[in-house]
MMTF fields as JSON, N, C-alpha, C and O atoms, coordinates in Angstrom:
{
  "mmtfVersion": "1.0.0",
  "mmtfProducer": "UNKNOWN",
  "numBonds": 327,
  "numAtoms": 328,
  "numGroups": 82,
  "numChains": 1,
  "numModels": 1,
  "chainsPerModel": [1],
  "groupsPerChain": [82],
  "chainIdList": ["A"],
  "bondAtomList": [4, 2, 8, 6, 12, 10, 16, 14, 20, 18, 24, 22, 28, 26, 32, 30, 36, 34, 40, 38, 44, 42, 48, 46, 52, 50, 56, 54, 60, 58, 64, 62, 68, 66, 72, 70, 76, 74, 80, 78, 84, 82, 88, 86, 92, 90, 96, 94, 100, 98, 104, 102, 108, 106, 112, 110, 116, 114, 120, 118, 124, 122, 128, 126, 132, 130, 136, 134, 140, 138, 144, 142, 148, 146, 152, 150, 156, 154, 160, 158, 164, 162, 168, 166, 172, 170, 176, 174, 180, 178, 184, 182, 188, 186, 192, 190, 196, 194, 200, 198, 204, 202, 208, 206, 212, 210, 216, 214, 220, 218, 224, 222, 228, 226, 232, 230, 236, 234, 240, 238, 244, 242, 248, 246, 252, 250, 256, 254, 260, 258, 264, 262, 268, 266, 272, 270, 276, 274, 280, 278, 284, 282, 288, 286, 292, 290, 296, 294, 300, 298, 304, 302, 308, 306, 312, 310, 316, 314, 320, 318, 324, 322],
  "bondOrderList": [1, 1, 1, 1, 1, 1, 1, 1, 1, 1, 1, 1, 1, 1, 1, 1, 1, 1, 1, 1, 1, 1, 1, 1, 1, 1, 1, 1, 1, 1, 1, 1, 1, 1, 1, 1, 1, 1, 1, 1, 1, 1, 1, 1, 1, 1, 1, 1, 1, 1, 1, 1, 1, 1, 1, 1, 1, 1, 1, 1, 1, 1, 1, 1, 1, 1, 1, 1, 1, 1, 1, 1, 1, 1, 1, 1, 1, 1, 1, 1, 1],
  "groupList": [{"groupName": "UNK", "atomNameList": ["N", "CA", "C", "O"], "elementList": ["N", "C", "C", "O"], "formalChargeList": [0, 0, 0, 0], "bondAtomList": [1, 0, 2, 1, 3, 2], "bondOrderList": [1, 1, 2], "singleLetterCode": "X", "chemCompType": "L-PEPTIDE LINKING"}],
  "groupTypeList": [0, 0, 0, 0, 0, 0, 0, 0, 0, 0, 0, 0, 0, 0, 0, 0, 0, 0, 0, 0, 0, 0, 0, 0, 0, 0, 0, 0, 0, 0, 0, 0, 0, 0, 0, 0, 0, 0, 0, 0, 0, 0, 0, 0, 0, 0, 0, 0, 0, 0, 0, 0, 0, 0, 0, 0, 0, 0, 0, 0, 0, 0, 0, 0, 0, 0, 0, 0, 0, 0, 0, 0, 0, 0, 0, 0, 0, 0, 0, 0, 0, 0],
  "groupIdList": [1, 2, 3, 4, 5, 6, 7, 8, 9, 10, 11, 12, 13, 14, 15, 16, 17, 18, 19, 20, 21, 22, 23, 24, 25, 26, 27, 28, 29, 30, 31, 32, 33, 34, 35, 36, 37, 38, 39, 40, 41, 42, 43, 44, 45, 46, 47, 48, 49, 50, 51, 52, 53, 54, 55, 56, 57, 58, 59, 60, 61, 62, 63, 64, 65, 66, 67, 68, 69, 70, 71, 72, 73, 74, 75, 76, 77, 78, 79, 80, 81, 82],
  "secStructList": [7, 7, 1, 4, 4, 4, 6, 7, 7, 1, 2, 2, 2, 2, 2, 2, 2, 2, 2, 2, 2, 7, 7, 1, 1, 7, 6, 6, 7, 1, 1, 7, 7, 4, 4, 4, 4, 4, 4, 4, 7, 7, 1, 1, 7, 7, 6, 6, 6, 7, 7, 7, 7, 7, 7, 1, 2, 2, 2, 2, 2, 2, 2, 2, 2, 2, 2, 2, 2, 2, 2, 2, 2, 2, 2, 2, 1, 1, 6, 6, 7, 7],
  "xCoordList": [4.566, 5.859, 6.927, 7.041, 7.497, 9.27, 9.865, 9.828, 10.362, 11.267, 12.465, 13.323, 12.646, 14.442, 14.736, 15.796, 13.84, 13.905, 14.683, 15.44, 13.986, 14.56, 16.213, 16.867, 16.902, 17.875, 17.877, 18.921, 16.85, 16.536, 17.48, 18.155, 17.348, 17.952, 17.214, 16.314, 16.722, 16.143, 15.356, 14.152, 16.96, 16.931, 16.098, 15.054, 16.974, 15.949, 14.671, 14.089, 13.589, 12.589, 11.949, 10.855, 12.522, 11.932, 12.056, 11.147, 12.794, 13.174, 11.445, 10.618, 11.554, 10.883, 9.085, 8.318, 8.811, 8.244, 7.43, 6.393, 8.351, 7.839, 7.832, 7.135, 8.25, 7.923, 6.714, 5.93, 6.507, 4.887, 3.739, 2.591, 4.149, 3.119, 3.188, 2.165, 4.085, 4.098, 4.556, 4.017, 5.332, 6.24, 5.246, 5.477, 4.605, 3.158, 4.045, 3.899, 5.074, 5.101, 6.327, 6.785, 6.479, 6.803, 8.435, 9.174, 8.829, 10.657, 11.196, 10.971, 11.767, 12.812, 12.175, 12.65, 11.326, 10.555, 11.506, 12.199, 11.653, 12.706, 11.774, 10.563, 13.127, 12.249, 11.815, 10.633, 12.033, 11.634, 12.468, 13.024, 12.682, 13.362, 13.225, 12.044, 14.299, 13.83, 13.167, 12.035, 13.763, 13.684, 11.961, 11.631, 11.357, 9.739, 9.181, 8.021, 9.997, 8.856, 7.997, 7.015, 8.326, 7.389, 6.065, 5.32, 5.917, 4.286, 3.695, 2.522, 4.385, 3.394, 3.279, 2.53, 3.934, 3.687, 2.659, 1.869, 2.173, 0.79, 1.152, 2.213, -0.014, -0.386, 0.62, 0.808, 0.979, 1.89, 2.503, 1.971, 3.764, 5.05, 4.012, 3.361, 3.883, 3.182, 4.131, 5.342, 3.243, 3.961, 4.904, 5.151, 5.606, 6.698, 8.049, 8.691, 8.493, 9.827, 9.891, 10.957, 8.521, 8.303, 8.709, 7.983, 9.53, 9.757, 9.392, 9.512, 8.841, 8.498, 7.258, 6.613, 6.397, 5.376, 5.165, 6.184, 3.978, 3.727, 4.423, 5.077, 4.374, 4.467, 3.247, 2.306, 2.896, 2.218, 1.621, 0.475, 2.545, 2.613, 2.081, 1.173, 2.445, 2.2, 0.45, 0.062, -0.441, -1.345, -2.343, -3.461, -1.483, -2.694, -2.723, -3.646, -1.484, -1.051, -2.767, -3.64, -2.422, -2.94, -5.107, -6.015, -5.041, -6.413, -6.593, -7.558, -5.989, -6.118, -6.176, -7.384, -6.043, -5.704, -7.343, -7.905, -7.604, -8.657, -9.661, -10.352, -10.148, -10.89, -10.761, -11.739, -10.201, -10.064, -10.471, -11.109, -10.189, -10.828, -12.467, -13.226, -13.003, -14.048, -15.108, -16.255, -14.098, -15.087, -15.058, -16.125, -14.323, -13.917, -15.078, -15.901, -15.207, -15.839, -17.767, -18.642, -17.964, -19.372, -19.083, -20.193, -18.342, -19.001, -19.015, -19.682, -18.313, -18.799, -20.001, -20.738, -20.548, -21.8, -22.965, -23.981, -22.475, -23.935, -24.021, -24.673, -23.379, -23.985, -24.182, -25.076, -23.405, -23.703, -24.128, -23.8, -25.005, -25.403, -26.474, -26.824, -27.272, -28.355, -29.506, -30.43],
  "yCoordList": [-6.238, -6.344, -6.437, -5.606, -7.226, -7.366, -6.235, -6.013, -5.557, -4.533, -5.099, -5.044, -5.677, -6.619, -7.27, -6.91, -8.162, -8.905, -7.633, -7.788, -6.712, -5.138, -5.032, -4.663, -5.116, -4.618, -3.815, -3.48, -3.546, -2.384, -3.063, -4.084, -2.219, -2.463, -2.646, -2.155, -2.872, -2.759, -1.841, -1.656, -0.971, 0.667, 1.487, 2.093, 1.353, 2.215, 1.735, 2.299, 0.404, 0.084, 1.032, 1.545, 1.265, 1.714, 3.193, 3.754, 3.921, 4.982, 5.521, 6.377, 4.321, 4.623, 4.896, 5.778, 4.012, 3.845, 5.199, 5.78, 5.422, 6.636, 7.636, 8.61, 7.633, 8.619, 8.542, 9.485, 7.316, 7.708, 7.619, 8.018, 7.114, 6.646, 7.941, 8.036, 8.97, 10.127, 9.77, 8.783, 10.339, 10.288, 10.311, 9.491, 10.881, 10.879, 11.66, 11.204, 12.946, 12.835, 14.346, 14.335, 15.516, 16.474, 16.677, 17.57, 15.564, 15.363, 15.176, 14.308, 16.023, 16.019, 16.901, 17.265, 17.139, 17.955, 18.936, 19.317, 19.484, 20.612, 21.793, 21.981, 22.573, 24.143, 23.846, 24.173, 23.195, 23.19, 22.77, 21.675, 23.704, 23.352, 22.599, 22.59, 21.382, 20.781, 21.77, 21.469, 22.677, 23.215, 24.265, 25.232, 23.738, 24.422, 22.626, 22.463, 21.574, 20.334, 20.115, 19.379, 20.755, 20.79, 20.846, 20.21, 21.736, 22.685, 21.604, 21.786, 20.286, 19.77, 18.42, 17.526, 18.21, 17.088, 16.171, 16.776, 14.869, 14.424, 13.093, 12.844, 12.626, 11.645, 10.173, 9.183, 10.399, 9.191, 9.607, 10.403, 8.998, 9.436, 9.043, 8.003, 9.925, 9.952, 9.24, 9.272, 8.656, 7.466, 7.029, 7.109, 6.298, 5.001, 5.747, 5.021, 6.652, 7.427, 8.544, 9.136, 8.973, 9.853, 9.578, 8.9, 10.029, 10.08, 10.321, 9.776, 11.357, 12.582, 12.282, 11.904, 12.262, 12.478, 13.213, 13.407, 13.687, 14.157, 13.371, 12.432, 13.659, 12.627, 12.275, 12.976, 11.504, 11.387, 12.653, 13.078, 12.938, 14.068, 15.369, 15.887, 15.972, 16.775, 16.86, 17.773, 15.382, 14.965, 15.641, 16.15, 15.423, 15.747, 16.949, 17.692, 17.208, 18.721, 19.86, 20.492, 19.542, 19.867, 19.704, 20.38, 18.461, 18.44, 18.992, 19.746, 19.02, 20.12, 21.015, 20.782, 21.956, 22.978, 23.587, 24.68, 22.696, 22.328, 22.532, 23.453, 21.885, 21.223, 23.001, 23.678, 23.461, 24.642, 25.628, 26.546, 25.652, 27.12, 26.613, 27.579, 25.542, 25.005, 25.674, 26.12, 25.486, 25.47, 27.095, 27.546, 27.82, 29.336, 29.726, 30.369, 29.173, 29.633, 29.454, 30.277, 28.315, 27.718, 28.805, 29.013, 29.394, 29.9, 31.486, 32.187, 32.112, 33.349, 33.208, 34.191, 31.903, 32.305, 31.6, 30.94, 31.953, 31.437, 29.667, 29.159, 29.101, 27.4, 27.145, 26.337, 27.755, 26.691, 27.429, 27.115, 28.58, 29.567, 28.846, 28.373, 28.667, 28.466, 29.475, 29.041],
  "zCoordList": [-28.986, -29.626, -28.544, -27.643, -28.657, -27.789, -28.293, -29.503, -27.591, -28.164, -27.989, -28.87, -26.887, -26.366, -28.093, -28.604, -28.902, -29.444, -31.134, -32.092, -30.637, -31.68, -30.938, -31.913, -30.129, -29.571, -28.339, -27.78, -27.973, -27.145, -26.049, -26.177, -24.929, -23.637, -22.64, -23.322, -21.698, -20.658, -20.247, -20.071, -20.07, -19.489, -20.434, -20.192, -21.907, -23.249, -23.375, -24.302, -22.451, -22.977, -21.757, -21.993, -20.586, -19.591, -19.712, -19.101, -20.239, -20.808, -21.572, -21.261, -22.84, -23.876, -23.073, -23.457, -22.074, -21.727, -20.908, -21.228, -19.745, -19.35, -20.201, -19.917, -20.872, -22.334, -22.779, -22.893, -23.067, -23.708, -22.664, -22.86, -21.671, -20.877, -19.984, -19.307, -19.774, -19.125, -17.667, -17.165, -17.052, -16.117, -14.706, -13.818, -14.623, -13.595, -12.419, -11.285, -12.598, -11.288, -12.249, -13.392, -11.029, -11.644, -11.137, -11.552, -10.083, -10.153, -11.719, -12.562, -11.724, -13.098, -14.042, -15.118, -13.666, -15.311, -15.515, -14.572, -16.843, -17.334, -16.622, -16.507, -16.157, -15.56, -14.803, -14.913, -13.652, -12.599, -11.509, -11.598, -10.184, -9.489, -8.648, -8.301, -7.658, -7.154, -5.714, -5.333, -5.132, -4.364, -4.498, -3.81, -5.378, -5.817, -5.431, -5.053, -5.558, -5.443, -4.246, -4.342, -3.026, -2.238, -1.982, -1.236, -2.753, -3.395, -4.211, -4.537, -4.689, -5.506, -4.414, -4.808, -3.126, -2.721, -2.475, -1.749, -2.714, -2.705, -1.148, -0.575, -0.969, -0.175, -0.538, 0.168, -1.48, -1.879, -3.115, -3.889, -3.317, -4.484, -5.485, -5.392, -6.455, -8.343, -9.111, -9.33, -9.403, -11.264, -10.438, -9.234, -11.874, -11.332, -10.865, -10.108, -11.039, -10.504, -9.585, -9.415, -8.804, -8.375, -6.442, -5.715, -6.137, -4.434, -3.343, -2.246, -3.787, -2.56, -2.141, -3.119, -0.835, -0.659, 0.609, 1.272, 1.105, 2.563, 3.379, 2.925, 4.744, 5.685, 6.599, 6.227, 7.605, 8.066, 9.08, 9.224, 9.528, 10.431, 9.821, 10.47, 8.757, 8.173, 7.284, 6.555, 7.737, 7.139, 8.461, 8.394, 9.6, 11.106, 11.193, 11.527, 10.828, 10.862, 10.327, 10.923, 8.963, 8.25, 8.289, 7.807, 9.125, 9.535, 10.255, 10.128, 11.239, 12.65, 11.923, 11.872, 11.195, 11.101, 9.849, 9.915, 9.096, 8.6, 9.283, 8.85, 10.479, 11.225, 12.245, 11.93, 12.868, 13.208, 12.407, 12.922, 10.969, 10.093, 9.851, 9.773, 9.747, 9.871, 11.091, 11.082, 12.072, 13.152, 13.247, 13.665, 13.025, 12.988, 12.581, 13.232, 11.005, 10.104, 10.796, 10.525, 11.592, 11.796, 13.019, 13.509, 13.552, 14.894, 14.577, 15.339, 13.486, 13.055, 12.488, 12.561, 11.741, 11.125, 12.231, 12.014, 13.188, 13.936, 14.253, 15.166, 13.477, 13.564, 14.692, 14.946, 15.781, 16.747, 18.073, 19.217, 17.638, 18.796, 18.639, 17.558, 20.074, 20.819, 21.367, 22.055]
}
C-alpha cells in the first residue's frame, strides 16, 4: 500500500515505520537516560536511528584485556606448566 497516496507525509511514513518495525536501538527509549547509553554500546550504531557505537580503540582495549584474564586464568590452572 502507498501510504503517500493516503496523505501521509514522508516523515509520518517513517515515523509509522519505526514503530512497527521497532526502533532497533535504545537512544530515545522513554526512561532512559542518555547518560546510562554507554552500557548498551555495540560494535556498530543499532537500527536505522541509532548513533552510538564503540570505537575502535576501545575494541583492542578490551581484547587486551580479554586475552590477559585468559591467560591469568590458563596459568593459575596449570595449562601451561611443564
Amino acid at each position: 500500500m502507498n501510504f503517500d497516496r493516503l496523505g501521509f507525509s514522508r516523515a509520518e511514513i517513517d515515523a509509522a515505520n519505526s514503530h512497527v518495525c521497532g526502533a532497533m536501538t535504545v537512544e530515545g527509549a522513554p526512561h532512559l537516560k542518555p547518560e546510562h547509553y554507554a552500557v548498551f554500546d555495540c560494535a556498530s550504531a543499532c537500527g536505522r536511528s541509532g548513533t552510538r557505537f564503540l570505537s575502535v580503540e576501545s575494541h583492542i582495549k578490551m581484547d587486551g584485556r580479554r586475552a590477559a584474564l585468559h591467560l591469568g586464568s590458563d596459568l593459575q590452572n596449570n595449562q601451561y606448566a611443564k
